[in-house]
C-alpha positions in Angstrom: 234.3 135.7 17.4 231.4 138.0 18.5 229.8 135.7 21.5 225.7 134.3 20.5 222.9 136.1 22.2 222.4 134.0 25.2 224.2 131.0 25.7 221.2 129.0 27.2 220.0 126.6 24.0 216.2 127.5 24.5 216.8 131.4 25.1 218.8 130.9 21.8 215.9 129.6 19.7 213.6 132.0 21.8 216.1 134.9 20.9 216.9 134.3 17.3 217.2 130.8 16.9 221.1 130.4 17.0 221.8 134.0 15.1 224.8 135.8 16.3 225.4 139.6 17.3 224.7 142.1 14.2 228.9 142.1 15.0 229.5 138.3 13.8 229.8 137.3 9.9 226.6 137.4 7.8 226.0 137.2 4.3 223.4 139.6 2.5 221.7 138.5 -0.5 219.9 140.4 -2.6 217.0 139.6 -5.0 216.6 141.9 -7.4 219.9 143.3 -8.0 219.1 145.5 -11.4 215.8 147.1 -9.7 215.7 150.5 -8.7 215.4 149.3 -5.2 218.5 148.0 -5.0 220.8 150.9 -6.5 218.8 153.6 -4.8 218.1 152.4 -1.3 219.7 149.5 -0.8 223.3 149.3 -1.9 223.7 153.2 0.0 222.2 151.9 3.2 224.9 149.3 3.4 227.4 151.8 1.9 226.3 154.2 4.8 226.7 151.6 7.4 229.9 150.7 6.0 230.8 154.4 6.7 229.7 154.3 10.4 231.5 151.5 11.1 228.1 148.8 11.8 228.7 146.1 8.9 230.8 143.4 10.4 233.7 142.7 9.4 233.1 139.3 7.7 230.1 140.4 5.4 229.2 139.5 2.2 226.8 140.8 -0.6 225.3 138.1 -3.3 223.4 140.2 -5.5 221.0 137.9 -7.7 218.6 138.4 -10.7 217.2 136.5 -13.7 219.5 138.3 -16.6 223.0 137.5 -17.9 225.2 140.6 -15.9 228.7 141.5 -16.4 229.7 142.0 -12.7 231.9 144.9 -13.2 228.5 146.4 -15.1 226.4 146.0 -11.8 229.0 147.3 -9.7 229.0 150.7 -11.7 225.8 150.9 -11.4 225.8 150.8 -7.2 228.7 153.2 -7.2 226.5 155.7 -9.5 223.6 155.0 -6.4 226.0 155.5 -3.6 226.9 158.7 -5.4 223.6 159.8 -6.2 221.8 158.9 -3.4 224.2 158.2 -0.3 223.9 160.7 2.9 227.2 160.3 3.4 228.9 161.0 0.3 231.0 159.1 -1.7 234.3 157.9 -0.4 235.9 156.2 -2.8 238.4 154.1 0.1 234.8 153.0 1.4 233.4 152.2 -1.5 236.7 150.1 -2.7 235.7 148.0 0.4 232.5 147.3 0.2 232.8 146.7 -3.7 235.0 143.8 -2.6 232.7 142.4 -0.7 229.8 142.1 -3.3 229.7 139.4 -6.1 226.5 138.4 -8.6 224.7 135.2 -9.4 222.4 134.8 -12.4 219.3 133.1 -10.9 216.2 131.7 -12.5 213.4 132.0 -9.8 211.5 129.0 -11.0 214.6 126.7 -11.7 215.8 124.6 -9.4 219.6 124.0 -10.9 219.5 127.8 -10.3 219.0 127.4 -6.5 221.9 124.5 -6.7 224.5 127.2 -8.4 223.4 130.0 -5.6 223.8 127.4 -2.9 227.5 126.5 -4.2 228.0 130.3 -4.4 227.0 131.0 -0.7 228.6 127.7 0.7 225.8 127.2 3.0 226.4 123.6 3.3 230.0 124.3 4.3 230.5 123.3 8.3 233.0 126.7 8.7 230.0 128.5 7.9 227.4 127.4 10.6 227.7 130.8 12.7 227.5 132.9 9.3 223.8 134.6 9.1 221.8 134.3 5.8 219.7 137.8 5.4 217.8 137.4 1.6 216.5 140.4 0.8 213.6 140.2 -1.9 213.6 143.4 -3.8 211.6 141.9 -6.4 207.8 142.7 -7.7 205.7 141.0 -4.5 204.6 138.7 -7.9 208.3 136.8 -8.1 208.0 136.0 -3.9 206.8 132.4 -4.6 208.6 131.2 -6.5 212.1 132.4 -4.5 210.2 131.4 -1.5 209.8 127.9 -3.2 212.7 127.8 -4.8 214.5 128.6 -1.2 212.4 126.5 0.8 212.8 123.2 -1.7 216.5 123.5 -2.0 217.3 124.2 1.5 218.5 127.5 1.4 216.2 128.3 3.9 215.2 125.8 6.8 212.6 126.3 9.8 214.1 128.1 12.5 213.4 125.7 15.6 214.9 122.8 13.2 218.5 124.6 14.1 220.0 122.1 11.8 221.7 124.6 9.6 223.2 128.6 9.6 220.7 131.3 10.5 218.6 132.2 7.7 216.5 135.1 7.4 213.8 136.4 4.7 213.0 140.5 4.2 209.9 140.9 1.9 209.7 144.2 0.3 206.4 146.0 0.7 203.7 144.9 -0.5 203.8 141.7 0.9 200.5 140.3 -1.7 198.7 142.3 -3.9 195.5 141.5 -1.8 194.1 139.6 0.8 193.7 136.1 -0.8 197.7 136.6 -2.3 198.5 137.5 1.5 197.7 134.7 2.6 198.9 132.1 0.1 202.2 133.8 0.3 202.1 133.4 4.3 200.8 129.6 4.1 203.9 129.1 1.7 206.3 130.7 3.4 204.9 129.2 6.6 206.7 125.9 5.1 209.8 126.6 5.1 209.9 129.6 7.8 209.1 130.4 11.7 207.7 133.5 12.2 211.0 134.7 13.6 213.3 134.5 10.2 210.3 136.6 8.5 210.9 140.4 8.0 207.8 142.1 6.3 209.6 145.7 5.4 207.8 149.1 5.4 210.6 151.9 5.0 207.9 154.1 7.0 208.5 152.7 9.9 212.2 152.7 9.9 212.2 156.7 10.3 212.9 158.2 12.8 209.8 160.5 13.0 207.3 157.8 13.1 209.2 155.6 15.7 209.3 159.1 17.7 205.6 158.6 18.0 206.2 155.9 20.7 208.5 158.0 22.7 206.1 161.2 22.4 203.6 159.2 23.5 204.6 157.0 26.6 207.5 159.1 27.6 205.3 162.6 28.8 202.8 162.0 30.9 200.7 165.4 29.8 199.4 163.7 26.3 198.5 160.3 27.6 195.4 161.3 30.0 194.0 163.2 26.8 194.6 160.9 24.1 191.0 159.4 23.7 187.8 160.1 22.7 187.1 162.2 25.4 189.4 165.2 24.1 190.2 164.2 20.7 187.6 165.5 18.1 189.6 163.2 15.3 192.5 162.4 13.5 194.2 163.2 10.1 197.2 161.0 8.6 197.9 162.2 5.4 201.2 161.3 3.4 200.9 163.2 -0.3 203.5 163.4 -3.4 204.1 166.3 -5.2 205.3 164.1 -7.9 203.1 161.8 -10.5 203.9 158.2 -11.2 207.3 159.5 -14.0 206.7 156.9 -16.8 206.0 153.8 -14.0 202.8 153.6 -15.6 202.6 149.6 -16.2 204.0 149.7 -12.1 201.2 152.0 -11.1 198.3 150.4 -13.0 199.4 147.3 -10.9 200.1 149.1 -7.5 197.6 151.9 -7.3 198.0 154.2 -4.2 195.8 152.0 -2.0 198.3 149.1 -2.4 201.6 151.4 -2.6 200.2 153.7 0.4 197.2 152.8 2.4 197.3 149.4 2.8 200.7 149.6 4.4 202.2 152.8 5.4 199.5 154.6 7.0 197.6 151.9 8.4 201.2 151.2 10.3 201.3 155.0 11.4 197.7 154.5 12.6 198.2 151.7 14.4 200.9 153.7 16.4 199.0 156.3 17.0 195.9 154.4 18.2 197.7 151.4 20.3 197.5 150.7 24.0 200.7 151.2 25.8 202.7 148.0 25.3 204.1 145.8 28.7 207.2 146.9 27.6 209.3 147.8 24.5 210.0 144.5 23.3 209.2 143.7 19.7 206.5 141.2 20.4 204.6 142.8 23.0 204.6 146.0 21.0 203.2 144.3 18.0 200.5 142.6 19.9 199.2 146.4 20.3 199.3 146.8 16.9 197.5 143.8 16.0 194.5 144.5 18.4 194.4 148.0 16.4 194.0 146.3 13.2 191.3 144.0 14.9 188.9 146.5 15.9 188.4 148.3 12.5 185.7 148.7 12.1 184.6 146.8 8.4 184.2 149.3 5.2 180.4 148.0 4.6 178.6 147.8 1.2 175.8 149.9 2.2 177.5 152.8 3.2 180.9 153.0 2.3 180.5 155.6 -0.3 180.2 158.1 2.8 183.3 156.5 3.9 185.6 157.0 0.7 186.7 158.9 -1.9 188.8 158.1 -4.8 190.1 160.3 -7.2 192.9 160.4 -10.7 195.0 163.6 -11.8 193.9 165.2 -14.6 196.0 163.7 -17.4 196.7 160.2 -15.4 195.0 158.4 -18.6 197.4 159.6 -20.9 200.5 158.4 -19.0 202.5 155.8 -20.6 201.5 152.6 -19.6 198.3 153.4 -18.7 195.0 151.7 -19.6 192.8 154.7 -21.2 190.0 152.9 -19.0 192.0 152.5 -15.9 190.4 152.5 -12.4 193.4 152.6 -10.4 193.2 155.6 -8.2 196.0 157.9 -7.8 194.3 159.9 -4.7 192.7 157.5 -1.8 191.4 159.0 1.5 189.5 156.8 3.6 187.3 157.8 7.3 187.9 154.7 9.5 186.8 153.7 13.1 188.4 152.1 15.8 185.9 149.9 17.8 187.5 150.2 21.1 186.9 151.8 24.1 189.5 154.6 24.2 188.5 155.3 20.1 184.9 154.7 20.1 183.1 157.1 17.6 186.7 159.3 16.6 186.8 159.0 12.9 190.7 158.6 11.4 190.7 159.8 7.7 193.9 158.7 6.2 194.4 160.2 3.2 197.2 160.0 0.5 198.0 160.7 -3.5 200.6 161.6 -5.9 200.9 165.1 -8.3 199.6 167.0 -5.5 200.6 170.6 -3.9 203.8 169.2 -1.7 205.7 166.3 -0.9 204.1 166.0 3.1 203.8 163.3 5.6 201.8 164.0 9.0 199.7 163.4 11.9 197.1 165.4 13.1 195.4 165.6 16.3 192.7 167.4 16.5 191.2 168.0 20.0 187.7 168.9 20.8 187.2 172.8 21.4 186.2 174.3 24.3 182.9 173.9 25.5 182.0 177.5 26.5 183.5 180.8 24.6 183.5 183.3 27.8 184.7 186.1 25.8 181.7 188.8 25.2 182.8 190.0 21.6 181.3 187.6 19.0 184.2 188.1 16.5 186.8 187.5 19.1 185.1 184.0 20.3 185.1 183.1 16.1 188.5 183.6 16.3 188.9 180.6 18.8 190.1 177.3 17.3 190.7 173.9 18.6 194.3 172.8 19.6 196.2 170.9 16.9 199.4 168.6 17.4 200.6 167.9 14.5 203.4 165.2 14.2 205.2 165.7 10.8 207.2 163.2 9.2 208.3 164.7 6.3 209.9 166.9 5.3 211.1 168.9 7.6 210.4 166.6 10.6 209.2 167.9 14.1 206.4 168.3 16.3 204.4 171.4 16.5 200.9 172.5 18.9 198.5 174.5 17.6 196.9 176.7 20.9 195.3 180.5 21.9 196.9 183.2 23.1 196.0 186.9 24.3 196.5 189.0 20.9 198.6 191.8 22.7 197.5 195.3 22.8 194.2 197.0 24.8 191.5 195.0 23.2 190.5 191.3 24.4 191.8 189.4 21.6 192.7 186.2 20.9 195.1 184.5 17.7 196.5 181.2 17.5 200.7 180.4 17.7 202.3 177.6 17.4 204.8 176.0 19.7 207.1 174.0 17.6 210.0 171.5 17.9 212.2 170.7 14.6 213.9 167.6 14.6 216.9 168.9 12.6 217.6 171.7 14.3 217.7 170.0 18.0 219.5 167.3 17.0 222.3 168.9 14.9 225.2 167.2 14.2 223.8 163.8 15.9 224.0 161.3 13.0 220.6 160.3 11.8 220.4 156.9 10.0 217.6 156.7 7.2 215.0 154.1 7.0 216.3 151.9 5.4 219.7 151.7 7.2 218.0 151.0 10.8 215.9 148.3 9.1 218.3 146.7 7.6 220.0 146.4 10.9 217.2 145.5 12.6 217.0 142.4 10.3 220.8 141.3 11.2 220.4 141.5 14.8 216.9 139.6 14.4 214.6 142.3 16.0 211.0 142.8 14.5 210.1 145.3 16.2 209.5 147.8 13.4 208.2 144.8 10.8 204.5 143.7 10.6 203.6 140.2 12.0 201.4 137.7 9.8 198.0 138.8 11.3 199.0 142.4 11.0 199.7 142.0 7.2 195.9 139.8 6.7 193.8 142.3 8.7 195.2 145.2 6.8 194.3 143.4 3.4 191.3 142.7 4.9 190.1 146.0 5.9 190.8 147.7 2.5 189.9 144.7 0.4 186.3 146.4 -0.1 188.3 149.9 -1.4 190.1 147.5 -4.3 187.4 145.6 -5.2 184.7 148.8 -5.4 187.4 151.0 -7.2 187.8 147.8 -10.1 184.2 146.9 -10.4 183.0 150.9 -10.7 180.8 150.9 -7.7 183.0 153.4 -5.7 183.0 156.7 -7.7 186.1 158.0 -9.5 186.4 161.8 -9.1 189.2 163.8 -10.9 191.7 166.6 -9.3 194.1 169.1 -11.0 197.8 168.5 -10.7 199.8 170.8 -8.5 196.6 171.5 -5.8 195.4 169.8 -2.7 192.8 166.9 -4.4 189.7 166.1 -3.5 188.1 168.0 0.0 187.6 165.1 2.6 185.5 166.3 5.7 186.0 164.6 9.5 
């Protein structure tokens, strides 16, 4: 048996609470088993891991949901996933294993006899299994986490960590964890109840990739970029993460989630935060998600009086007509929002995130933009037009890699200048290196008990916090709703 993390009793609690290596056996339970979640990310991450060798070799799948399934049913629909949407392609020898290893409850969220059957199914009361680790996984709408929260807590599936009366037990919430501030924080009160901080796993996929946890390493690993990233030599900073794709028939979905909950809130607020942060004391999770928290602190609040200069909120042209659309809908599918950092190394650099679906290309960056040179001391005026500001752009996807805009001598006898591009593509260096996707490392991540990449409870309140005033102005009409044409680059948003 794989040996604990530390066999000092307080490091234990400190260090996981009595959870064993990611090695040892564990037991993955999924909410939400018929969701598209689960057959499309979920079941091929564990597939994929399966493949690399990283599940241990005791592990268990529980899938769960509220309707009557036919096992065998369920399990053709994860080997269609694994087909479809596996990196590694489909082994059929792998598959045959990890098949084995999954089974399926029926489970009424709000019943507790429900709870009593899953608990039988898991044997979580038996003694043998006091070194297994519990992972539940809810991949249910963020509208279902109460009551499996409740239900959880009530029936002892879940205990408090620092009770260490019981196996390891672990919750992931799927993004977004509430549908606004005030559901935020019920949900965290409630789960407060039955959880330490520690067993609680808030999941955004955005920060599993590898691009965005690059930003970190770019960052405190060369000393070149660090003296120049403030205010004094950045000019401001785009994030912009847009679909080339429209909401295909989730209409009833996207009238609840709207881009500002399904983007903004989450996923480029967490790719602000670490582009903004202060180096951390070190790379542990906790002292790295202190940083992010003080980000989220000094935002500057979206004020009534002028946050129409702040904002803009837009629909595709034919977003009305979708299926499950209200014809009156205010949900926005384009959001781009200019934000402020009140500290001193951001003070006055605006950040305009920006994101939206049906647009010109599926794209996810960064963009720095430095300030330009004070003086042009070239005498031709056309030549000192020609002069534009460095740009390092960080792109996510696709195509990840890291690119810097800068000026060069044009050559030839004239005194001319034209801008190039240095460029580093993350494929391309790092061929043939297995890459795991998003959801793969996260999923990991949550075995081994390591929260680094997952948002702490005041991260999660002061996000809803700060775009609270972009929800409520977009339902009440006060924030204007502008239109765009499907297939260019939406609305214009200036620094």
């Amino acid at each position: 048996m794989a040996p604990s993390i530390d066999s000092n009793p307080q490091n234990r609690i400190k260090n996981g609470l009595f959870c064993k290596s990611a090695m040892s056996e564990a037991t993955f339970v999924i909410f939400g088993a018929t969701g598209d979640l689960t057959m499309r990310k979920l079941v091929p991450a564990l597939y994929n891991l399966c493949v690399d060798g990283l599940l241990p070799e005791d592990f268990k799948i529980v899938t769960v949901a509220r309707s009557a399934k036919e096992p065998a049913e369920l399990l053709e629909r994860f080997r269609q996933g694994v087909e479809k949407f596996s990196r590694s392609g489909f082994k059929s020898d792998v598959w045959e294993q990890l098949a084995r290893r999954i089974s399926y409850v029926q489970v009424d969220y709000s019943d507790d006899s429900s709870y009593r059957t899953l608990e039988s199914h898991l044997g979580i009361r038996d003694p043998k299994n006091v070194d297994r680790r519990y992972l539940f996984y809810l991949a249910t709408p963020p509208t279902s986490f109460n009551s499996i929260i409740r239900g959880l807590g009530k029936n002892r599936l879940v205990t408090p960590a620092h009770h260490h009366d019981g196996p390891c037990t672990r919750v992931v919430f799927e993004k977004p964890f509430g549908r606004d501030l005030t559901s935020a924080l019920e949900l965290n009160t409630l789960a407060k109840q039955y959880l330490d901080e520690t067993q609680m796993f808030r999941m955004d996929h955005y920060l599993g990739k590898e691009t965005v946890q690059n930003i970190l390493v770019f960052r405190f690993a060369n000393s070149i970029f660090e003296p120049i990233w403030n205010r004094r030599y950045i000019s401001h900073v785009r994030i912009t993460a847009f679909e080339n794709i429209g909401i295909e028939g989730r209409g009833a979905f996207y009238e609840e989630a709207g881009v500002i909950r399904d983007v903004l809130q989450n996923h480029l607020l967490q790719i602000l935060s670490l582009c903004a942060m202060e180096p951390p004391n070190s790379f542990e999770a906790e002292h790295i998600r202190d940083e992010r928290a003080k980000v989220f602190k000094a935002l500057r609040p979206l004020y009534a009086d002028d946050i129409k200069d702040h904002v803009s909120l837009a629909q595709y042209d034919g977003y009305l007509s979708e299926k499950g659309v209200a014809a009156d809908s205010k949900t926005p599918t384009f959001a781009s929002v200019r934000l402020f950092i009140d500290n001193w190394r951001w003070e006055g650099v605006p950040f305009i995130l920006s994101t939206g679906k049906n647009l010109k290309e599926k794209m996810t960056q960064i963009e720095i933009h430095y300030t330009p040179v004070p003086l042009c001391l070239f005498k031709e005026n056309d030549v000192c037009m020609k002069l534009e500001p460095n740009v390092l752009t960080i792109r996510i996807q696709p195509e990840e890699g890291i690119s810097l805009r800068f000026g060069t001598k044009t050559p030839g006898e004239k005194q001319d200048v034209s801008p190039v591009n240095m460029h580093f593509d993350f494929q391309h260096s790092f061929k043939g290196q297995a890459q795991q996707e998003a959801y793969e490392k996260l999923l990991l991540d949550c075995l081994r008990g390591n929260q680094t990449l997952f948002a702490r409870q005041e991260e999660v309140e002061h996000m809803w916090h700060f775009v609270a005033p972009l929800l409520e102005g977009a339902q009440s009409g006060e924030l204007p709703m502008g239109t765009y044409t499907p297939g260019t680059s939406g609305p214009e948003v200036k620094p």
